[in-house]
PDB file with SEQRES, HELIX, SHEET and CRYST1 records, atoms N, CA, C and O in Angstrom:
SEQRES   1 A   75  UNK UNK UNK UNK UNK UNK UNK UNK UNK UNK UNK UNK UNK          
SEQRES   2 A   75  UNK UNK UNK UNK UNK UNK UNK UNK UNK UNK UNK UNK UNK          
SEQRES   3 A   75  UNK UNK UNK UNK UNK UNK UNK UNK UNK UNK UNK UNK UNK          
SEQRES   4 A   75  UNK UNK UNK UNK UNK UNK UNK UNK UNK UNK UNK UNK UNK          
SEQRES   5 A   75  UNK UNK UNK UNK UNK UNK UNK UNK UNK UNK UNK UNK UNK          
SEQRES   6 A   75  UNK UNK UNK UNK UNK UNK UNK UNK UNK UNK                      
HELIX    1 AA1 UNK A    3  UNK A    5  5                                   3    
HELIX    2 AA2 UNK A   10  UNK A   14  1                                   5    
HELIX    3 AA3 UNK A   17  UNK A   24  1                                   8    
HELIX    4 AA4 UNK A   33  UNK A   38  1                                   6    
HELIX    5 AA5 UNK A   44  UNK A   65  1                                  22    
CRYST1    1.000    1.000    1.000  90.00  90.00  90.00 P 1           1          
ATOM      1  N   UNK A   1    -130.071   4.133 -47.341  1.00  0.00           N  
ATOM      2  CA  UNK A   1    -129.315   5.130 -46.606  1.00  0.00           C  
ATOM      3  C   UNK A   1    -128.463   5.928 -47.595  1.00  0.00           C  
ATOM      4  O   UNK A   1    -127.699   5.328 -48.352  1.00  0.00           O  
ATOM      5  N   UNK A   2    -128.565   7.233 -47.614  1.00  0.00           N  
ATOM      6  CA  UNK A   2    -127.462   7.548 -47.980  1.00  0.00           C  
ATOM      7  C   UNK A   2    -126.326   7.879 -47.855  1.00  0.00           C  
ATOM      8  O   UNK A   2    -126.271   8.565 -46.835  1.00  0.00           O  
ATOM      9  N   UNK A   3    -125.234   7.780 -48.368  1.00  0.00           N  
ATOM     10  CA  UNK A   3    -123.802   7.414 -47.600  1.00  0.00           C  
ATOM     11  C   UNK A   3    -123.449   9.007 -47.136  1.00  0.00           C  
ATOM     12  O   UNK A   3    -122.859   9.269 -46.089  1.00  0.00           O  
ATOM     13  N   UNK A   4    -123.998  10.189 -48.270  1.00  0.00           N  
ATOM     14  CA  UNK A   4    -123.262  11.637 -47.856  1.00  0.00           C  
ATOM     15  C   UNK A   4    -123.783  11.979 -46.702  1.00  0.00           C  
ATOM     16  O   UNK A   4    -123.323  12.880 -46.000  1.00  0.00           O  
ATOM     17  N   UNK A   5    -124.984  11.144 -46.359  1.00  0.00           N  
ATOM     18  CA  UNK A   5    -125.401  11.192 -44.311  1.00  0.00           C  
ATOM     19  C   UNK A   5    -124.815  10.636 -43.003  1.00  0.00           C  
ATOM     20  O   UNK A   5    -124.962  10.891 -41.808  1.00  0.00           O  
ATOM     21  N   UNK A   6    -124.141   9.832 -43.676  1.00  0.00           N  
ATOM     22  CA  UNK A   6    -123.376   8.473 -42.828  1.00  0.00           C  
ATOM     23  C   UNK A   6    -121.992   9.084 -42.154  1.00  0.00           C  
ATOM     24  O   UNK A   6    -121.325   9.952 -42.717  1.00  0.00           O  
ATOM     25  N   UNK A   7    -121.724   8.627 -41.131  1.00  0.00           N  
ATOM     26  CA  UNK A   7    -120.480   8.623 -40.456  1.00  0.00           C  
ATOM     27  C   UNK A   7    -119.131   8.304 -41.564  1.00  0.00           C  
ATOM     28  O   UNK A   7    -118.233   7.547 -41.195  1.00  0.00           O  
ATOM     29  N   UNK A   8    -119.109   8.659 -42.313  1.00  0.00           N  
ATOM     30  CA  UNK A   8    -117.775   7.831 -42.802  1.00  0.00           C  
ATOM     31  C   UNK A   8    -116.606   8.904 -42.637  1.00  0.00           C  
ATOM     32  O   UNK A   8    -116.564  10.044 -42.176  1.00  0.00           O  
ATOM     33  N   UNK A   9    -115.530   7.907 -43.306  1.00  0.00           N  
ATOM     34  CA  UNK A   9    -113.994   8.699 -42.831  1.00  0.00           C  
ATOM     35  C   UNK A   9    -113.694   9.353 -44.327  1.00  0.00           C  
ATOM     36  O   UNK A   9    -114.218   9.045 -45.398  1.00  0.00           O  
ATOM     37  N   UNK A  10    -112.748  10.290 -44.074  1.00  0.00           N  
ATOM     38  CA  UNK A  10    -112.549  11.425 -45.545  1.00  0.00           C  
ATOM     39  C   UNK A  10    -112.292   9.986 -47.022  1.00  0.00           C  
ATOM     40  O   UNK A  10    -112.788   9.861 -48.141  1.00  0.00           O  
ATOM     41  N   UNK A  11    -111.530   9.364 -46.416  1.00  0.00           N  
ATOM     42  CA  UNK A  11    -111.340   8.157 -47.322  1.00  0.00           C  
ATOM     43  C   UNK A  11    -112.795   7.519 -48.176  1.00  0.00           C  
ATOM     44  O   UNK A  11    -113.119   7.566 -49.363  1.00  0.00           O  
ATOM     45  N   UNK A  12    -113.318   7.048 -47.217  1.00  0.00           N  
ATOM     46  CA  UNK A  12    -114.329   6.498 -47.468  1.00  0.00           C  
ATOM     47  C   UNK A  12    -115.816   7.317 -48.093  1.00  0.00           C  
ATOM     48  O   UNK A  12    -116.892   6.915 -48.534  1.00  0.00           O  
ATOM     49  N   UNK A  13    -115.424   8.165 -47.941  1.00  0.00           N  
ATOM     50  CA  UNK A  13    -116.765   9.176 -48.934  1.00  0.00           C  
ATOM     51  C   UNK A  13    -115.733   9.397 -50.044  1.00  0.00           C  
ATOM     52  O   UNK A  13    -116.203   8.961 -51.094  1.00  0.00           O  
ATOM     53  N   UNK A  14    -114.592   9.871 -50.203  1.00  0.00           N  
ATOM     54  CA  UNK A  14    -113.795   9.933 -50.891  1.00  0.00           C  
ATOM     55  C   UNK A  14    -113.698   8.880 -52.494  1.00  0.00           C  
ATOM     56  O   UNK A  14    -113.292   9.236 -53.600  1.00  0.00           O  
ATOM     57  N   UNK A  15    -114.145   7.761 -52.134  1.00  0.00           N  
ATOM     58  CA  UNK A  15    -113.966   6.362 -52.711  1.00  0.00           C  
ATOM     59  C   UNK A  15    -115.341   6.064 -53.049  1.00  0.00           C  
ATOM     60  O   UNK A  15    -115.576   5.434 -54.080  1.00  0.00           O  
ATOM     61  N   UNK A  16    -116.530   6.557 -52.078  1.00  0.00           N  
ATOM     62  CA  UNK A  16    -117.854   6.868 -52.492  1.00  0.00           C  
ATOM     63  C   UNK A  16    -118.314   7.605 -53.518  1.00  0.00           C  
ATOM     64  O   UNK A  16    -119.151   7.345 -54.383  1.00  0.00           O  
ATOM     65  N   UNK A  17    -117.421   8.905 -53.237  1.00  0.00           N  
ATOM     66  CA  UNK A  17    -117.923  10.034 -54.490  1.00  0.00           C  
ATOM     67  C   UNK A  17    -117.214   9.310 -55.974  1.00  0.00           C  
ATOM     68  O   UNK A  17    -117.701   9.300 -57.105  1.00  0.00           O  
ATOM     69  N   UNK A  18    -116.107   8.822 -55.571  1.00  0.00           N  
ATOM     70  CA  UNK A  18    -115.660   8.864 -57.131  1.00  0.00           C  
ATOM     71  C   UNK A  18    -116.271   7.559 -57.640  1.00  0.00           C  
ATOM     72  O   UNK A  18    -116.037   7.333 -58.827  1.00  0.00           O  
ATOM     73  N   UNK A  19    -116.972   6.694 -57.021  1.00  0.00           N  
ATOM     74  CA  UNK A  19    -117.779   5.412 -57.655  1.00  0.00           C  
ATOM     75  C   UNK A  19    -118.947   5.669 -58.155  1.00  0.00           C  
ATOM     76  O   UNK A  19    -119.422   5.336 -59.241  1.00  0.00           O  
ATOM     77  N   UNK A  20    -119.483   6.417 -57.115  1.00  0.00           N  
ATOM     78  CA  UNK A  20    -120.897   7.233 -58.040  1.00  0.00           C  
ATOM     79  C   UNK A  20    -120.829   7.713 -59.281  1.00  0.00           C  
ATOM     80  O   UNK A  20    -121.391   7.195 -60.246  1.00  0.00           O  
ATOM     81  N   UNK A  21    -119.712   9.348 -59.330  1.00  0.00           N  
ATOM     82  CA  UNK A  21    -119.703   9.784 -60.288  1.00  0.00           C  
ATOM     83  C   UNK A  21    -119.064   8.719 -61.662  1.00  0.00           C  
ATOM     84  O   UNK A  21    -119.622   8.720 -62.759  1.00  0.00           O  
ATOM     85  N   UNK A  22    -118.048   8.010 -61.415  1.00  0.00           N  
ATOM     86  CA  UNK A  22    -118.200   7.166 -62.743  1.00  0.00           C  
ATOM     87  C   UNK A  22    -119.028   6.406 -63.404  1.00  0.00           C  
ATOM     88  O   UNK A  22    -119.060   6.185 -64.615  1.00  0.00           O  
ATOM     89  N   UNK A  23    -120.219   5.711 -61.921  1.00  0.00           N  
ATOM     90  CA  UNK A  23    -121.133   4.897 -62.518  1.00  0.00           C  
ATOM     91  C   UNK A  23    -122.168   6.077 -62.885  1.00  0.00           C  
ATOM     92  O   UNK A  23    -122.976   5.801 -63.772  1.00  0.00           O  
ATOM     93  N   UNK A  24    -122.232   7.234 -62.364  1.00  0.00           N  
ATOM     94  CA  UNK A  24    -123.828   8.219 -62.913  1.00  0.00           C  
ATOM     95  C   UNK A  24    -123.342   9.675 -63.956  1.00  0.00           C  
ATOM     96  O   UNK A  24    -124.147  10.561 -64.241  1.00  0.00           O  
ATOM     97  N   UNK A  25    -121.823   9.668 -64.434  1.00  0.00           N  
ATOM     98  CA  UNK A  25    -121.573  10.497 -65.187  1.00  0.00           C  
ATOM     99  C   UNK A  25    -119.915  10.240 -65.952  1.00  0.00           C  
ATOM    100  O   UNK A  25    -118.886  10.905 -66.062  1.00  0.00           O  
ATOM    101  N   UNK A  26    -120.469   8.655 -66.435  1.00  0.00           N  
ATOM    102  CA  UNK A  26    -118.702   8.527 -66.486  1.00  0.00           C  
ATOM    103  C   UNK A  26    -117.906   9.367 -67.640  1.00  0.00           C  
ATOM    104  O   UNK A  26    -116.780   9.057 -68.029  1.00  0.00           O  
ATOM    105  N   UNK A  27    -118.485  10.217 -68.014  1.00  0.00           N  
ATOM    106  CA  UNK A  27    -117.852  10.879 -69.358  1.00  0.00           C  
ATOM    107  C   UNK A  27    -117.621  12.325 -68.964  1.00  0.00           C  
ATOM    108  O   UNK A  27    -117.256  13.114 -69.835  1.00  0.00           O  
ATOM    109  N   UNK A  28    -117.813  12.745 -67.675  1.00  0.00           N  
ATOM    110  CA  UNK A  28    -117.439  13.806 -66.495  1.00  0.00           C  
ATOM    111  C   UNK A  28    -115.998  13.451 -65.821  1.00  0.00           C  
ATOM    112  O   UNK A  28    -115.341  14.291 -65.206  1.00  0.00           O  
ATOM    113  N   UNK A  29    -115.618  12.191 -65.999  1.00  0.00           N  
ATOM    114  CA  UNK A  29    -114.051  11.785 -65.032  1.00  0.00           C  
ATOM    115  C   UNK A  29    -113.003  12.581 -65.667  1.00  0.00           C  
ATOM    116  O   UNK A  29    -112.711  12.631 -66.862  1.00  0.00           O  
ATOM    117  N   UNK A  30    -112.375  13.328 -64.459  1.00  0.00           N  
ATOM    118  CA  UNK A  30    -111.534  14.074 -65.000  1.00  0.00           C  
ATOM    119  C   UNK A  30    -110.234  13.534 -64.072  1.00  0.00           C  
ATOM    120  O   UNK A  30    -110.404  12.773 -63.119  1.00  0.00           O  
ATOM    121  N   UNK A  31    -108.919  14.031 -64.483  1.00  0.00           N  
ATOM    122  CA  UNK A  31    -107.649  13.774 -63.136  1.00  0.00           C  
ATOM    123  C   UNK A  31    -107.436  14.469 -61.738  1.00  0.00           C  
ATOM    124  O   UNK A  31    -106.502  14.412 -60.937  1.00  0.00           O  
ATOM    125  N   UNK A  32    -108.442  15.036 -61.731  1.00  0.00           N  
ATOM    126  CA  UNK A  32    -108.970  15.734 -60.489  1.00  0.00           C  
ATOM    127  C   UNK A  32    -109.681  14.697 -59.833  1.00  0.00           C  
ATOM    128  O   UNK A  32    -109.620  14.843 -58.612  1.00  0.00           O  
ATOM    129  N   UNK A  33    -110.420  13.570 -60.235  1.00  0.00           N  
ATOM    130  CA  UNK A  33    -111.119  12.708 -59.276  1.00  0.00           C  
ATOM    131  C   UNK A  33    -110.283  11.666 -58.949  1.00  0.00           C  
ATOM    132  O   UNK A  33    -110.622  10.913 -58.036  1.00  0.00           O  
ATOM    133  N   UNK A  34    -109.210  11.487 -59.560  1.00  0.00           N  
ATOM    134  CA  UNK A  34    -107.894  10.943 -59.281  1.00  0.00           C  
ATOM    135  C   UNK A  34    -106.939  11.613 -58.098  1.00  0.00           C  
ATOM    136  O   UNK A  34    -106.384  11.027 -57.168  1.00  0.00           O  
ATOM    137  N   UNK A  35    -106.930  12.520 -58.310  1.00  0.00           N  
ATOM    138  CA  UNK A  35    -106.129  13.528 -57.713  1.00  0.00           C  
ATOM    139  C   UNK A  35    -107.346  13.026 -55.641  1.00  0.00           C  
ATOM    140  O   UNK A  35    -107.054  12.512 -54.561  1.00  0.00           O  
ATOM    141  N   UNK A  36    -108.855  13.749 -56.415  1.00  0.00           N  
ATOM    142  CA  UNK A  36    -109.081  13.676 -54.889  1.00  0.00           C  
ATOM    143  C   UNK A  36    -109.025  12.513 -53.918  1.00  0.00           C  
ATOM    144  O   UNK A  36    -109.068  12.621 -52.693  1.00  0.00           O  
ATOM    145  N   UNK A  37    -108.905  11.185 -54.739  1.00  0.00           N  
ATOM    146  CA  UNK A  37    -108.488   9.834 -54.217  1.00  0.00           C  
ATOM    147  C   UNK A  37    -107.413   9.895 -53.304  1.00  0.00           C  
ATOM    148  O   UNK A  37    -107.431   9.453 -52.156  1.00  0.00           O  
ATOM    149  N   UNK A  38    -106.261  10.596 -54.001  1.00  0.00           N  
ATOM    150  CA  UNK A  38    -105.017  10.573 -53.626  1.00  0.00           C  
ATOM    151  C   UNK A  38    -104.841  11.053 -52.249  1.00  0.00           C  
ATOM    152  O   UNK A  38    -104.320  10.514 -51.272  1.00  0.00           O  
ATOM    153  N   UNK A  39    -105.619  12.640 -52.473  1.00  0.00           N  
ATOM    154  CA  UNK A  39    -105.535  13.391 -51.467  1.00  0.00           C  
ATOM    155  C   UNK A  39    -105.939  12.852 -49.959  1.00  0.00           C  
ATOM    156  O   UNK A  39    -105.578  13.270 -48.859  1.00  0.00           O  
ATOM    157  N   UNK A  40    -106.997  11.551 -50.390  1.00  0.00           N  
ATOM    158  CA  UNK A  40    -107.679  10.935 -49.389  1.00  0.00           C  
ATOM    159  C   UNK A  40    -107.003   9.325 -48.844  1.00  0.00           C  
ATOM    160  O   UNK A  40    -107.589   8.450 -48.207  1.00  0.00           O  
ATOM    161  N   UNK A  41    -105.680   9.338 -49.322  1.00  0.00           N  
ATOM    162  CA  UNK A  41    -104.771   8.791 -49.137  1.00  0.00           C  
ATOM    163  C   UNK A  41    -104.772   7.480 -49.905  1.00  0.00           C  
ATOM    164  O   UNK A  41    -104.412   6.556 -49.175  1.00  0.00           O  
ATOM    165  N   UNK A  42    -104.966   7.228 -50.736  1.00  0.00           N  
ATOM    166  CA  UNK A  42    -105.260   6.523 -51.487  1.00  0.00           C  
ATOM    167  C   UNK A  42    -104.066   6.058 -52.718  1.00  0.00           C  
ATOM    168  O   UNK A  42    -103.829   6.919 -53.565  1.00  0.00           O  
ATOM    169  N   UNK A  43    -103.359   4.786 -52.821  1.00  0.00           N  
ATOM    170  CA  UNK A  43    -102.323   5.107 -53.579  1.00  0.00           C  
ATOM    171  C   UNK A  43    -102.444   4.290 -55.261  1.00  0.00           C  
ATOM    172  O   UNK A  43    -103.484   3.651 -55.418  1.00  0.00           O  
ATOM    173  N   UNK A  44    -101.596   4.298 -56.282  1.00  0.00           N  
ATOM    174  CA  UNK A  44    -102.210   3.769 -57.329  1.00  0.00           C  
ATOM    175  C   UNK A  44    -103.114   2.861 -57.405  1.00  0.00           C  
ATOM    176  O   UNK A  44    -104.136   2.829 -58.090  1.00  0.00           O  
ATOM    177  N   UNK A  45    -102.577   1.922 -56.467  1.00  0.00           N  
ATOM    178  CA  UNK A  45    -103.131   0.185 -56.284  1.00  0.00           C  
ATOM    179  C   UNK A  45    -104.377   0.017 -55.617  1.00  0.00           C  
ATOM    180  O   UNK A  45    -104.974  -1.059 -55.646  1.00  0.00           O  
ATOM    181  N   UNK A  46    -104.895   1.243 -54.885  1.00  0.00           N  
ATOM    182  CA  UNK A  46    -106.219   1.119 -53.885  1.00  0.00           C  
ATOM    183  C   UNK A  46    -106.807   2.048 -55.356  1.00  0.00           C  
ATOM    184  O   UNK A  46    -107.850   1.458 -55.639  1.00  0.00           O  
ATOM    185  N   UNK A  47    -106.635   3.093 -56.295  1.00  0.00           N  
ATOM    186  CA  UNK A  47    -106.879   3.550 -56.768  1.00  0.00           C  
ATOM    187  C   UNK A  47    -107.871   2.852 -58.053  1.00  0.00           C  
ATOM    188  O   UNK A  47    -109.031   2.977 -58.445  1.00  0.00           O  
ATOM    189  N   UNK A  48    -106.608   2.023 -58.447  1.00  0.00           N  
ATOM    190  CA  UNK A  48    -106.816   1.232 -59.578  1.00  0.00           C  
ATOM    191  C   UNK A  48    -107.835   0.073 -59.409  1.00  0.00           C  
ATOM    192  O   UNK A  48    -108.496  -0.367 -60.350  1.00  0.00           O  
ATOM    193  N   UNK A  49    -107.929  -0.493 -57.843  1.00  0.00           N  
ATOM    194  CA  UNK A  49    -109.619  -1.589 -57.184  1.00  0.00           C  
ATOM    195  C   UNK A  49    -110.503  -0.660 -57.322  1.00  0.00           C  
ATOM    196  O   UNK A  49    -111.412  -1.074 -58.042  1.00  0.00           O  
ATOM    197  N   UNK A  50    -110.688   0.521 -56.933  1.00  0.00           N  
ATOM    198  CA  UNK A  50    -111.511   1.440 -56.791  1.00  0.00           C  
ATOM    199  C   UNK A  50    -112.254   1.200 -57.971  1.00  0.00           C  
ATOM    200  O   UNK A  50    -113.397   0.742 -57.958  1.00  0.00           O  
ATOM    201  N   UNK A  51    -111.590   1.519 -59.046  1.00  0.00           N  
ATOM    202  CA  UNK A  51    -112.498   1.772 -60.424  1.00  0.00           C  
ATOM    203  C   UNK A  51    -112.503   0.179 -61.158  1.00  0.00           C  
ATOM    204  O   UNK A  51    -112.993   0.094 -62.283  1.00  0.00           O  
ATOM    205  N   UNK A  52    -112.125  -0.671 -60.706  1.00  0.00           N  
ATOM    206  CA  UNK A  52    -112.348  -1.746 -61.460  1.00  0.00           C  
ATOM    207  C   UNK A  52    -113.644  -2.389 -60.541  1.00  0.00           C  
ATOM    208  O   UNK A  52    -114.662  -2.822 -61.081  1.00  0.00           O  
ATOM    209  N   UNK A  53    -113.399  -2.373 -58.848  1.00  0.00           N  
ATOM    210  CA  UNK A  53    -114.702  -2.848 -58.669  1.00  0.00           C  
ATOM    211  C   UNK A  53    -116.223  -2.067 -58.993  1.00  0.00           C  
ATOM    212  O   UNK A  53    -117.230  -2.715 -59.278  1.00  0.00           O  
ATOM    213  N   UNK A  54    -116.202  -0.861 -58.915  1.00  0.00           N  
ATOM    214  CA  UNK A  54    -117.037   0.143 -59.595  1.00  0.00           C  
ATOM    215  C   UNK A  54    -117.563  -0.770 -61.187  1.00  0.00           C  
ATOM    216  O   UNK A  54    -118.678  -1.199 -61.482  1.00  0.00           O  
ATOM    217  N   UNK A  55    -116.630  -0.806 -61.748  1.00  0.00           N  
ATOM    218  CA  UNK A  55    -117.265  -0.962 -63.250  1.00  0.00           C  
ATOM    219  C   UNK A  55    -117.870  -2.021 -63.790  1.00  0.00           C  
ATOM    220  O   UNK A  55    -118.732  -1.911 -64.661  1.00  0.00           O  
ATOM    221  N   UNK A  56    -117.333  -3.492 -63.159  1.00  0.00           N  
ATOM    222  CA  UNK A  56    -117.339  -4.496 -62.455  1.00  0.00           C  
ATOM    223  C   UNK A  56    -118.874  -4.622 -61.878  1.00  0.00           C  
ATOM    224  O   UNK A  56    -119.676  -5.337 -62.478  1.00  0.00           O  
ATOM    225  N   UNK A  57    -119.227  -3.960 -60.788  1.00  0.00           N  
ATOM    226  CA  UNK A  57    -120.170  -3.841 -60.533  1.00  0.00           C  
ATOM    227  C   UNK A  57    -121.088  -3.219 -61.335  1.00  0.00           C  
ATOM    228  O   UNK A  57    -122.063  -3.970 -61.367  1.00  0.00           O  
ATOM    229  N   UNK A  58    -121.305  -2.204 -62.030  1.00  0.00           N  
ATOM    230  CA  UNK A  58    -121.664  -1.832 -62.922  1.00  0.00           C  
ATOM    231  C   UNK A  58    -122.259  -2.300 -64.474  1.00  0.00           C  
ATOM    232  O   UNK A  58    -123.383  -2.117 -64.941  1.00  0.00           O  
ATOM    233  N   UNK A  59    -121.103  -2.950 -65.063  1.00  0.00           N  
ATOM    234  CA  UNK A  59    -121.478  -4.458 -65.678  1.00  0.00           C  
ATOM    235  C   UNK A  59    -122.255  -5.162 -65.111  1.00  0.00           C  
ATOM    236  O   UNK A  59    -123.397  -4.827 -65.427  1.00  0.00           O  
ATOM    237  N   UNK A  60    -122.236  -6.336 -64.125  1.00  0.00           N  
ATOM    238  CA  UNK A  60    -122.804  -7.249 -63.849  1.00  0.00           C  
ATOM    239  C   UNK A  60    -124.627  -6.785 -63.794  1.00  0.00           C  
ATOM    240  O   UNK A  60    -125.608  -7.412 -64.195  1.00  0.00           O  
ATOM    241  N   UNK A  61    -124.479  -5.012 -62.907  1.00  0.00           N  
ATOM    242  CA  UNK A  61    -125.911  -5.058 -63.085  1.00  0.00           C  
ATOM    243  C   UNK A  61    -126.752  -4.553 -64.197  1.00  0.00           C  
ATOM    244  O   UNK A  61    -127.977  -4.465 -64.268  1.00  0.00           O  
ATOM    245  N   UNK A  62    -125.502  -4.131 -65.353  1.00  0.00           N  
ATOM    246  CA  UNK A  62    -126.160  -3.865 -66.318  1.00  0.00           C  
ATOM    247  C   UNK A  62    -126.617  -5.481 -66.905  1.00  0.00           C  
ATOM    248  O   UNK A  62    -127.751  -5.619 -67.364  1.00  0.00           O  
ATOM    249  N   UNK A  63    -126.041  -6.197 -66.875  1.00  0.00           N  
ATOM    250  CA  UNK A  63    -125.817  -7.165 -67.154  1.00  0.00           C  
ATOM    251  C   UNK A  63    -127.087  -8.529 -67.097  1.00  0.00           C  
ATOM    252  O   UNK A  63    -127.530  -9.323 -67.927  1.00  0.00           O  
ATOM    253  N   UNK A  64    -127.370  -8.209 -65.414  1.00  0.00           N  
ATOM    254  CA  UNK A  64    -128.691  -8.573 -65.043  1.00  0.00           C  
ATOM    255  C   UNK A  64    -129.454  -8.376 -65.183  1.00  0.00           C  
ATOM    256  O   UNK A  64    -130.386  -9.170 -65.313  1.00  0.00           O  
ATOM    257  N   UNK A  65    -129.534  -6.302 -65.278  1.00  0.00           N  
ATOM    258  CA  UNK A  65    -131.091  -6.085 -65.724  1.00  0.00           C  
ATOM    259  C   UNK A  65    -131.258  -6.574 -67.136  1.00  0.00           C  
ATOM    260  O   UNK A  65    -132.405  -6.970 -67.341  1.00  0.00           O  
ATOM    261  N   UNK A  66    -130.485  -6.660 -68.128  1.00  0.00           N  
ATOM    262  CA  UNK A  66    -130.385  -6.643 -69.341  1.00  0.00           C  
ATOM    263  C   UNK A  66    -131.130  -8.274 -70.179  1.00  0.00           C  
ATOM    264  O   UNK A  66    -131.701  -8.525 -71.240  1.00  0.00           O  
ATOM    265  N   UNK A  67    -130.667  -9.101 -68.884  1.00  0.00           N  
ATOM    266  CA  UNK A  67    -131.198 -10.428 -69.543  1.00  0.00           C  
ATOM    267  C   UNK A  67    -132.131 -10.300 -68.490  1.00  0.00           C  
ATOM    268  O   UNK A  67    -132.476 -11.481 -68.452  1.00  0.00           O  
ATOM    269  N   UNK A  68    -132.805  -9.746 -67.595  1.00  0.00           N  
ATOM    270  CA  UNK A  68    -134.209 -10.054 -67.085  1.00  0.00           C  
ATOM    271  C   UNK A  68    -133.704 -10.895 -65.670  1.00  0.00           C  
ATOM    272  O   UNK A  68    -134.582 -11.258 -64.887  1.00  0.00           O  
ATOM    273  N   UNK A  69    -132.413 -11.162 -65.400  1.00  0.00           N  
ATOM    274  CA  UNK A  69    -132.379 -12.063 -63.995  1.00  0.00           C  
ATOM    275  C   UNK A  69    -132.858 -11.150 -62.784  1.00  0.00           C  
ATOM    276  O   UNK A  69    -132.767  -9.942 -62.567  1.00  0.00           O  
ATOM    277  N   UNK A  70    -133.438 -12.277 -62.047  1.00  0.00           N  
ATOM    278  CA  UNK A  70    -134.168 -11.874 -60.490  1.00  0.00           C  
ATOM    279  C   UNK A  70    -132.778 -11.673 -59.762  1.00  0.00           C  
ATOM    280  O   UNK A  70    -131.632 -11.796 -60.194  1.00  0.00           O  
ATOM    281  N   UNK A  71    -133.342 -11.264 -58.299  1.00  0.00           N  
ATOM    282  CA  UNK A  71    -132.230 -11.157 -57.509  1.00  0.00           C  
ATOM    283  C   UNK A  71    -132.797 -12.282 -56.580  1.00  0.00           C  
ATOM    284  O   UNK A  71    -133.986 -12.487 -56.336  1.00  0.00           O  
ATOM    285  N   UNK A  72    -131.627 -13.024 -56.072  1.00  0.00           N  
ATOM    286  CA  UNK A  72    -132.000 -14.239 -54.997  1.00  0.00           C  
ATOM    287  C   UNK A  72    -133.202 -13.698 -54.003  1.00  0.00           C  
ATOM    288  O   UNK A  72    -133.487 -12.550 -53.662  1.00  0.00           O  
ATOM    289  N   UNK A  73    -133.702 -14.767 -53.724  1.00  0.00           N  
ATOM    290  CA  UNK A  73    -134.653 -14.284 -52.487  1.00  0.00           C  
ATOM    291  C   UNK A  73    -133.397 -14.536 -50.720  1.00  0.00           C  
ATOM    292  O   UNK A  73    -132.436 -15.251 -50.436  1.00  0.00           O  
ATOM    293  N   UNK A  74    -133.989 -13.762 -50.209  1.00  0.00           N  
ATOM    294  CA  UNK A  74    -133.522 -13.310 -48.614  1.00  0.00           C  
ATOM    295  C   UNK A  74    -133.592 -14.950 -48.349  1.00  0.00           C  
ATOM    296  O   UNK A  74    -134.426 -15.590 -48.990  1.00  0.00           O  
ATOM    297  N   UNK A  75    -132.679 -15.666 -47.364  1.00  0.00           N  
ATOM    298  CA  UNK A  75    -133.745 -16.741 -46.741  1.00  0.00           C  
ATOM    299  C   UNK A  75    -133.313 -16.772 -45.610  1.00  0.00           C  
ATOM    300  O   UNK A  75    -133.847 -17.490 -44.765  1.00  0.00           O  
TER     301      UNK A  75                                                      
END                                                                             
């Protein structure tokens, strides 16, 4: 699914866009994608999870593809 189709709230695409763009252009982050966090009510501390679970996530799956691990099977 993609999320810019989805019902979400200004927040929540808000917190979408800026996870994407760090994980698919992180050398594009400017204080404007900070700024639009804010605008979307967002305060240092929701700001500051934002980009740590992003990178976080980011790692781990670089991480996985990198040594070859599977992903669990469904059961």
């Amino acid at each position: 699914m993609d999320y810019r189709q989805a019902a979400l709230s200004e927040r929540e695409r808000a917190i979408l866009d800026y996870a994407v763009k760090l994980t698919l252009h992180p050398a594009d982050m400017r204080r404007e994608d900070v700024e639009d966090l804010r605008r979307a009510g967002l305060d240092d501390g929701a700001i500051h999870d934002v980009a740590q679970v992003t990178g976080f996530f980011n790692l781990y799956n670089r991480l996985a593809d990198g040594l070859g691990i599977e992903a669990e099977p469904d059961w």
